[in-house]
N, C-alpha and C positions, 0 to 999 in steps of 0.2 A: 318340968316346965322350962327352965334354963336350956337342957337340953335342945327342946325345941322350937324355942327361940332363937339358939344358937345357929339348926340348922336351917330356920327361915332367912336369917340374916346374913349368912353362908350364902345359901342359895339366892337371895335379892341382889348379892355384891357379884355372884359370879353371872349373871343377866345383866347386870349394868355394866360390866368390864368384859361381855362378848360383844356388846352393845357399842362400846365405845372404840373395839380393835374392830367390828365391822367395817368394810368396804362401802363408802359412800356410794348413794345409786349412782347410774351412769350417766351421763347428762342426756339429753332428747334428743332424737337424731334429729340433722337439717331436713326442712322440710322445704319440696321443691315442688315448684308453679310452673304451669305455663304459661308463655305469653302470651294472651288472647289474639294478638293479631293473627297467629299463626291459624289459628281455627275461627277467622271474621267469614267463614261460610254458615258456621252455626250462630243458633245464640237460644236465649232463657235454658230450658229443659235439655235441650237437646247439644249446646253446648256444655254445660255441665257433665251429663250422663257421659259425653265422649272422652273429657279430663278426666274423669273418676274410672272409664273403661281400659285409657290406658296407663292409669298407675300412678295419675300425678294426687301431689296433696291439697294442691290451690289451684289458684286461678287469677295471674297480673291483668286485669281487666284494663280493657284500652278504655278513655275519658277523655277523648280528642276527637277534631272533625272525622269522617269518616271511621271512627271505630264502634265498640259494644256500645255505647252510647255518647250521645252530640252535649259536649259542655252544656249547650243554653237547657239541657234536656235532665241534668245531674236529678237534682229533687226530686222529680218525677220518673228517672229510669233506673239511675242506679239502685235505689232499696230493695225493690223489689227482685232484680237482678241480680244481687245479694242473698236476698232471702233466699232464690232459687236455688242458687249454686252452695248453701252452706244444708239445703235442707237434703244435697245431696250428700251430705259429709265431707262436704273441701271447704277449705280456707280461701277467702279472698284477705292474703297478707299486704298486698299493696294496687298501685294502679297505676298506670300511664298516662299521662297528661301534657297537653300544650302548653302547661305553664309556665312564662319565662320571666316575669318580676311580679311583684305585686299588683299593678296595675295590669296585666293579662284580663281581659274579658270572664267571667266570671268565677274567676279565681278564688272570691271567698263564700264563692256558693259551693263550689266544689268543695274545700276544705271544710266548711259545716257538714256537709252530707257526710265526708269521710266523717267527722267525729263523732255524729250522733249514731255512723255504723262502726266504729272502734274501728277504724282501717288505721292502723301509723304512720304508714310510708307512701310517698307518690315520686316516679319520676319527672323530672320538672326535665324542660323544654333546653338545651344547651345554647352557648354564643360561638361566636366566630369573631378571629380576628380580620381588621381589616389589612393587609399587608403594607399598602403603603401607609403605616401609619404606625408609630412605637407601640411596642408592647408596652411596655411598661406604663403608657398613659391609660391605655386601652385596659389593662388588668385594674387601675386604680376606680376608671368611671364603671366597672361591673362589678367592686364592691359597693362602691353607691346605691346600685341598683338591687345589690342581695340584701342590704342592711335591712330595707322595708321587708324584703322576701320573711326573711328570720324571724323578725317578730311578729308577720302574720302566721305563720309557720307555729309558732311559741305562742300563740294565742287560744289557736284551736288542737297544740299539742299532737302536730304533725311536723312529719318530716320531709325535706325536700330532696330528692337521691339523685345527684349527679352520676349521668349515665355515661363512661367512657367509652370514647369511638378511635379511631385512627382515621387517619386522613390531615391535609392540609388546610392550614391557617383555623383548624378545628381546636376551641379552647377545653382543655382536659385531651387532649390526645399524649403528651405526655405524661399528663397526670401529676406531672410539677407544679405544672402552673393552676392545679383544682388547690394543691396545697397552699399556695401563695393565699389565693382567693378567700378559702377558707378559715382559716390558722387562727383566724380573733373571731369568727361567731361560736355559735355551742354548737357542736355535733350534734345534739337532738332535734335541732332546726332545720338545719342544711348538713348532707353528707353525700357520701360518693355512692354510685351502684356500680363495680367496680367489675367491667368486662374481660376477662381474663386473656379473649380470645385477640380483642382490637389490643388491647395492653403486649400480647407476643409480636403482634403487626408491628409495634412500633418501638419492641424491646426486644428482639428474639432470644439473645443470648441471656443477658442480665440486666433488664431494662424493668422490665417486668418483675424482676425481682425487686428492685431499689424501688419503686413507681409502687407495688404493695404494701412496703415496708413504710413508705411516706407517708403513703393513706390510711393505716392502718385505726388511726385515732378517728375516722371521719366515714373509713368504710361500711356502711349501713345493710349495702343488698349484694348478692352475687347474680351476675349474668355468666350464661356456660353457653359455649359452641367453640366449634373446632373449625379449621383453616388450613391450608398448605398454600405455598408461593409455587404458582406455575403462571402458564404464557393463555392469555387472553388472545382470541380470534387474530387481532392485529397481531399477534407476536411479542404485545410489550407484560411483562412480567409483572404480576398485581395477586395477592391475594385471591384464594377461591375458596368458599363456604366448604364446607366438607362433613360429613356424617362423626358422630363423636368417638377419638380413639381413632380415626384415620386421618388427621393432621397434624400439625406442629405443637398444638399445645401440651406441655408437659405437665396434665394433670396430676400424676402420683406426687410429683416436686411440691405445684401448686397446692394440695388439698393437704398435706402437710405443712404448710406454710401458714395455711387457713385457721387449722389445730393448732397450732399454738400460740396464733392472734387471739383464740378465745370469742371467734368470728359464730355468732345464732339467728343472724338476720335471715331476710327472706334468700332463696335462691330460686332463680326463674333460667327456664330454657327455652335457645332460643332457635328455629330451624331457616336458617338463611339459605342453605344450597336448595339445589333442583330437589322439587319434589316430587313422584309420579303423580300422573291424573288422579288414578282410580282412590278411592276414600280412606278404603280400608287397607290396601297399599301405604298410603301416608299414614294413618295409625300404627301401622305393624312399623313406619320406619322411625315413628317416635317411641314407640313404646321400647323399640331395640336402641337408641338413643339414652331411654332414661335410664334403661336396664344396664347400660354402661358405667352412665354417673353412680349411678345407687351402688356400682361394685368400687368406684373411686372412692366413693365418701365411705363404705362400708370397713375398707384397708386403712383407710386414715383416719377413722374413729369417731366418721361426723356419722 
């Protein structure tokens, strides 16, 4: 009987101590959306089926004039729009919205609906500076105006995802100044959706790197699309949309960078160049799009 007791307790110790030098699982890969605007030809079933057919996981549903559904319309359009798209087996992780303070036109109808469909993240509406006018006064009166944001945000246990763009007297086109903005509310309230593409526009070299590294605390969502600098009709040199992996963005750098921010939020794609006409043309050009990303995050371990 010692005996085999002995070797039960042998054997219990040596399953708990292959148990404990085991390999923790591996964390979940990123799960990528697309932007609904991109497919405002479809909608219920038939947008859905199309996300699911070319490979995505979700769905960033537009929640603004002219998108999948009209603000005054939330209550009544989204759930069920919801329901449709998750009974396909996708995720709606976030939404898009014209929301730009608390006082926005139905701002806290919207944020109900998200709660009571477990949505977390919505991108909110950006500001602009005025140029003749300091910054520095202008950054002070648009925390004024996020303070309300935040704790309607924190009430319904949503988040607000500043979307970076490039361009002029555009606030977050550096991305320094989202930091300024941000630095005293909570991250779970207000945070960035952190455009990798406009972020190279306005940082080629290493701009975008520091501009990452800044946001890092606040970066909530990924936005992906690609770019190169060439000459516009007139001759003047701007930015042009580009297919993914055929412009300047340095995703193997970026998606690296991402891995070891410890970065799980949403990631949504985005198709800004010329599209062809034909339908299914535009599918095969996203689907070879996503098929790109999914081989970037695949190398970089998201």
């Amino acid at each position: 009987m010692a005996s085999q007791i002995s070797r039960r307790t042998l054997l219990g110790a040596a399953v708990c101590l292959r148990a404990a030098h085991a390999s923790p699982p591996p964390p979940p890969r990123l799960k990528v959306s697309i932007f609904s605007k991109h497919l405002n030809f479809l909608a219920g079933d038939d947008l859905a089926a199309a996300a699911g057919r070319i490979g995505f996981d979700g769905v960033d549903l537009t929640v603004r004039k002219g998108g999948h559904v009209e603000p005054e319309r939330v209550r009544q359009d989204l759930p069920p729009l919801v329901a449709t798209i998750r009974r396909h087996g996708l995720e709606v992780p976030m939404i898009t919205t014209d929301i730009a303070d608390a006082q926005t036109p139905h701002a806290e109808e919207i944020l109900q609906t998200m709660q009571d469909l477990g949505i977390p993240d919505y991108r909110w509406l950006g500001f602009r500076y005025d140029p003749a006018r300091p910054y520095p006064a202008q950054l002070d009166e648009m925390k004024r105006r996020i303070a309300p944001l935040a704790a309607l945000n924190s009430r319904h246990r949503a988040c607000a995802m500043y979307h970076t763009h490039s361009g002029r007297n555009l606030v977050g086109a550096s991305i320094w100044d989202l930091y300024i903005l941000l630095k005293d509310f909570d991250p779970k309230a207000v945070g960035v959706n952190y455009d990798v593409a406009h972020a190279t526009v306005e940082g080629g070299l290493g701009g975008w790197i520091d501009s990452y590294r800044i946001a890092t605390p606040y970066i909530r969502g990924l936005a992906v699309k690609d770019f190169a600098w060439g000459k516009d009709p007139k001759g003047e040199w701007q930015p042009l949309w580009a297919p993914l992996g055929q412009g300047m963005v340095r995703f193997p750098e970026f998606f690296a960078m991402v891995k070891g921010s410890g970065f799980s939020g949403p990631v949504q794609m985005h198709f800004e160049y010329s599209m062809p006409e034909a339908r299914e043309e535009v599918y095969a050009a996203m689907k070879r799009d996503l098929g790109q990303l999914r081989g970037y995050l695949e190398k970089a371990g998201l």
